[in-house]
N, C-alpha and C positions, 0 to 999 in steps of 0.2 A: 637674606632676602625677606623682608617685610612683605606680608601676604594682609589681605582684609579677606576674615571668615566670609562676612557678609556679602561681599562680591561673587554675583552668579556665575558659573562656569562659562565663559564663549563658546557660543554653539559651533560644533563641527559640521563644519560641512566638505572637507576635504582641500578646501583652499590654503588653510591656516591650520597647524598646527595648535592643538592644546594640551597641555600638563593632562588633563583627566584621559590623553589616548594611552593606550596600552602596550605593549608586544614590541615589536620591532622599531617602531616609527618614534615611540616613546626613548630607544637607546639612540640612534642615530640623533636627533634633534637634540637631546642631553649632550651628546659624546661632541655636537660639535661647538655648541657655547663653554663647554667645563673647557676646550682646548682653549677656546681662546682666551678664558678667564686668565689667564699670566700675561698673556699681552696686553692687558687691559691697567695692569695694575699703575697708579698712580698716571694715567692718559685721559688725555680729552678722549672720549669716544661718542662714533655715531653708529648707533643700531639699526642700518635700513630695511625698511620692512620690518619692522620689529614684532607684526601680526598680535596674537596675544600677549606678548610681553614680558614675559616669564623671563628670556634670555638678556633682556634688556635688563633689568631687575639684578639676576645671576652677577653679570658684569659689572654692575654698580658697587660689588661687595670689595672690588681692590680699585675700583676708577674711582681716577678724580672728580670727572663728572659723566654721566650718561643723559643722551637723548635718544631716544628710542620713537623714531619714526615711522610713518605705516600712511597710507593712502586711503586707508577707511577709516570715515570718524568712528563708528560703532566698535573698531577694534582698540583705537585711542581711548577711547571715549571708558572699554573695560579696562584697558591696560592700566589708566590712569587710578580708577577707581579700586583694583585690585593690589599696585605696586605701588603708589605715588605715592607711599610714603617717607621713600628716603629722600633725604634733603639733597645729594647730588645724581640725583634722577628727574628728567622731566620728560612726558609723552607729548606729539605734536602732531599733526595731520600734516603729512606733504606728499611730493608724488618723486621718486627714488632716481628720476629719468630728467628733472628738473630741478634740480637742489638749492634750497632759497636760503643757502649758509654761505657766509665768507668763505674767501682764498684762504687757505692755511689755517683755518680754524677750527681745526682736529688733529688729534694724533695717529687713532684707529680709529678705520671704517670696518665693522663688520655687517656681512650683508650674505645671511643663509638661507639658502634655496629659494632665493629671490632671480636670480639672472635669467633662468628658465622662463620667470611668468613676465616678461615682458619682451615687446619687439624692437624697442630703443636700448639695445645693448651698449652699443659702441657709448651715447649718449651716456648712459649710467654710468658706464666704470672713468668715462673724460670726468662727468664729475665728482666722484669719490676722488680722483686724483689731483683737480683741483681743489677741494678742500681740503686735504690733507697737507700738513707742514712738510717741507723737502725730509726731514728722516722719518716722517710718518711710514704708517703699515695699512695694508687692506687685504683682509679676509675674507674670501667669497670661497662656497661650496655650491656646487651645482651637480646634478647626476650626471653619469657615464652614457650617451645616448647610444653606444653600444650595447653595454651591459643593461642598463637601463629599461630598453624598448625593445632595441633590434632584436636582441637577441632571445628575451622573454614574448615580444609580442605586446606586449603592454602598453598602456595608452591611457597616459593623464589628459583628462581635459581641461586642466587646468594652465598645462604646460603648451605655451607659446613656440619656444624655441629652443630644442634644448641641442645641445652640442657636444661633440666628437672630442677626445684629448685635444688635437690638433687645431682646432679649431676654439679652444677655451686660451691656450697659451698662446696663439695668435691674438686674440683681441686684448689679454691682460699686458702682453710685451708692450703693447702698442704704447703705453702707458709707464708700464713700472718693466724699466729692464732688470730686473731681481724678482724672479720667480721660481719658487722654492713647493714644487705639484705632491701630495698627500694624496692617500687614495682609503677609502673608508666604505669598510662592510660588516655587519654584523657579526659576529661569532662566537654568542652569546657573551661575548664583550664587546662595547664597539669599538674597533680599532681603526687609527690613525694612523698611517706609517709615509715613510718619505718615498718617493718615487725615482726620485735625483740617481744620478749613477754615481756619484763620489760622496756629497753628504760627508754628514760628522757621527762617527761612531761615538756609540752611549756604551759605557762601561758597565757590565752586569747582563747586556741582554742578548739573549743568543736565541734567537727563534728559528723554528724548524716549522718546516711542512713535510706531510706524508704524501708522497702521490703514486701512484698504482704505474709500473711497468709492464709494458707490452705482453711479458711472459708472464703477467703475473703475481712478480714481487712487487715488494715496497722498499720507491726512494724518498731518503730522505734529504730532503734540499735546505740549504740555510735562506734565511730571509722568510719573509711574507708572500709565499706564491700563490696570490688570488689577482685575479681580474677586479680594481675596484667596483662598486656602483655609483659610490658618487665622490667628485673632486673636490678636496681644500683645497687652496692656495692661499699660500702667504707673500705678499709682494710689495715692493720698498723700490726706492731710486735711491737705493745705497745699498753696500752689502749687506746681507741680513747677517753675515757671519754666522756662529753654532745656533743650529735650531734644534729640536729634540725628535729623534728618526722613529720615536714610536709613541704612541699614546694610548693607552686602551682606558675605558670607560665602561662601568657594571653598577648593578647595584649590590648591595652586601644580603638582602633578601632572595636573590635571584629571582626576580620576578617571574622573567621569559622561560627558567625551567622549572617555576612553579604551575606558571598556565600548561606547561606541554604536560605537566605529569598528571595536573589533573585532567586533562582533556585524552590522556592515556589508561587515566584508570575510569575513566568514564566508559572510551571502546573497549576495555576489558570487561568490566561490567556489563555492556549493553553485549559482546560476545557470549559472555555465560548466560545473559538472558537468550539469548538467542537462541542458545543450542537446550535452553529448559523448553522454549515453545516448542523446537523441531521435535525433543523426542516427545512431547505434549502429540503433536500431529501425527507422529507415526503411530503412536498409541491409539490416537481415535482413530485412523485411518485402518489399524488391524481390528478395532473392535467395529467399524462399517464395514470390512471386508467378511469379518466372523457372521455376524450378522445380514449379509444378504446372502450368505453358503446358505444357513439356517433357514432362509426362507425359501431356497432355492430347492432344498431336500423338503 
């Protein structure tokens, strides 16, 4: 992925995602273009919403070609200036809900946590499916609005519309009868896993979860027993046949348990500070207390 130094960082402001975020938002956003980096490989693809660009860029490194689209010129406008250096990469301003590209003239649409910020859904995903070729693929991730909100409280203002399992695999059938649902949360890896009840086993991987019993103990369950936060889906008018039932994504730095440990030896420090003032105050407080006996005799 060709970077230009000189290109200034895109300002955050909570809409767009950038490379320069850190912690959590930083692994999920990686974890879901590195997934689809293998589907990309030697494919027309279309990046919708591509925002800052980075993921558009990623995908260029095995595609035949990438266009990495967005509906802000200001975000094109850096994308192009910071990534447009590979010759099968181009950035383009359009609007994700109107697609001004031929029938059949892609192979992958990926389009990440894009589906949420708009109200023309149905609209979107009719035309990712129109422009994709009949054994084409499209990749959308969008949060659990379960997990997401319901259940946290939480409340993006960014997010338009976001949606229930049921309600994501309703609007994608409509479209691609091959729907293949992923569920994706952090743990300090990001992980991707299948959802599917039958799916294709991967030889080597044997995940366990611990979870606490009524009495007590701990069970230990096979598979991924988490509630996602938010959904991939990979989806085709053809069978997708073997897809891969897990994917985890980290850095080899570990960044996220570098921030926790310093932000842990920070509260331990600031606890040892702490307990130097207290016994500081009790000290002065017995030498005011000594002192107004003294005055009192």
């Amino acid at each position: 992925m060709t970077t230009s130094p000189s290109a200034p960082a895109l300002e955050f402001t909570g809409e767009r995602f950038t490379p320069e975020c850190v912690r959590e938002i930083w692994y999920e956003h990686w974890a879901r273009y590195a997934f689809a980096l293998d589907f990309a490989r030697d494919r027309r693809v279309l990046d919708a919403a591509c925002g800052e660009g980075f993921g558009s860029a990623l995908l260029a490194r095995t595609a035949r070609s990438v266009i990495g689209l967005d509906v802000s010129a200001q975000a094109v406008a850096h994308a192009q200036a910071r990534y447009g250096g590979a010759a099968n990469l181009r950035y383009v301003q359009g609007d994700c809900t109107q697609l001004d590209l031929p029938a059949a003239s892609v192979d992958l649409v990926v389009s990440i946590e894009t589906l949420e910020h708009v109200a023309a859904q149905e609209a979107m995903v009719a035309g990712f499916a129109r422009v994709l070729g009949d054994d084409g693929v499209f990749i959308v991730s969008s949060p659990d609005k379960r997990t997401y909100s319901d259940i946290t409280g939480f409340r993006n203002e960014f997010h338009v519309r976001e949606l229930y399992r049921d309600e994501l695999l309703a609007l994608l059938k409509t479209h691609f009868p091959e729907v293949r649902l992923y569920g994706q949360k952090l743990l300090f890896q990001s992980a991707i896993w299948a959802l599917d009840e039958g799916g294709f086993p991967v030889s080597g991987i044997a995940a366990k979860t611990a979870e606490a019993a009524a009495d007590g103990s701990t069970l230990i369950k096979s598979g991924l027993q988490y509630d996602p936060l938010y959904f991939i889906a990979v989806c085709s008018r053809r069978p997708l046949g073997e897809l891969p039932r897990l994917a985890l994504f980290g850095d080899r730095a570990e960044s996220v348990y570098a921030h926790y440990n310093h932000e842990v030896r920070k509260n331990i420090a600031a606890g040892g500070r702490i307990v130097e003032l207290e016994t500081q105050i009790e000290t002065l407080r017995a030498e005011v207390e000594r002192l107004q006996a003294a005055t009192k005799s």
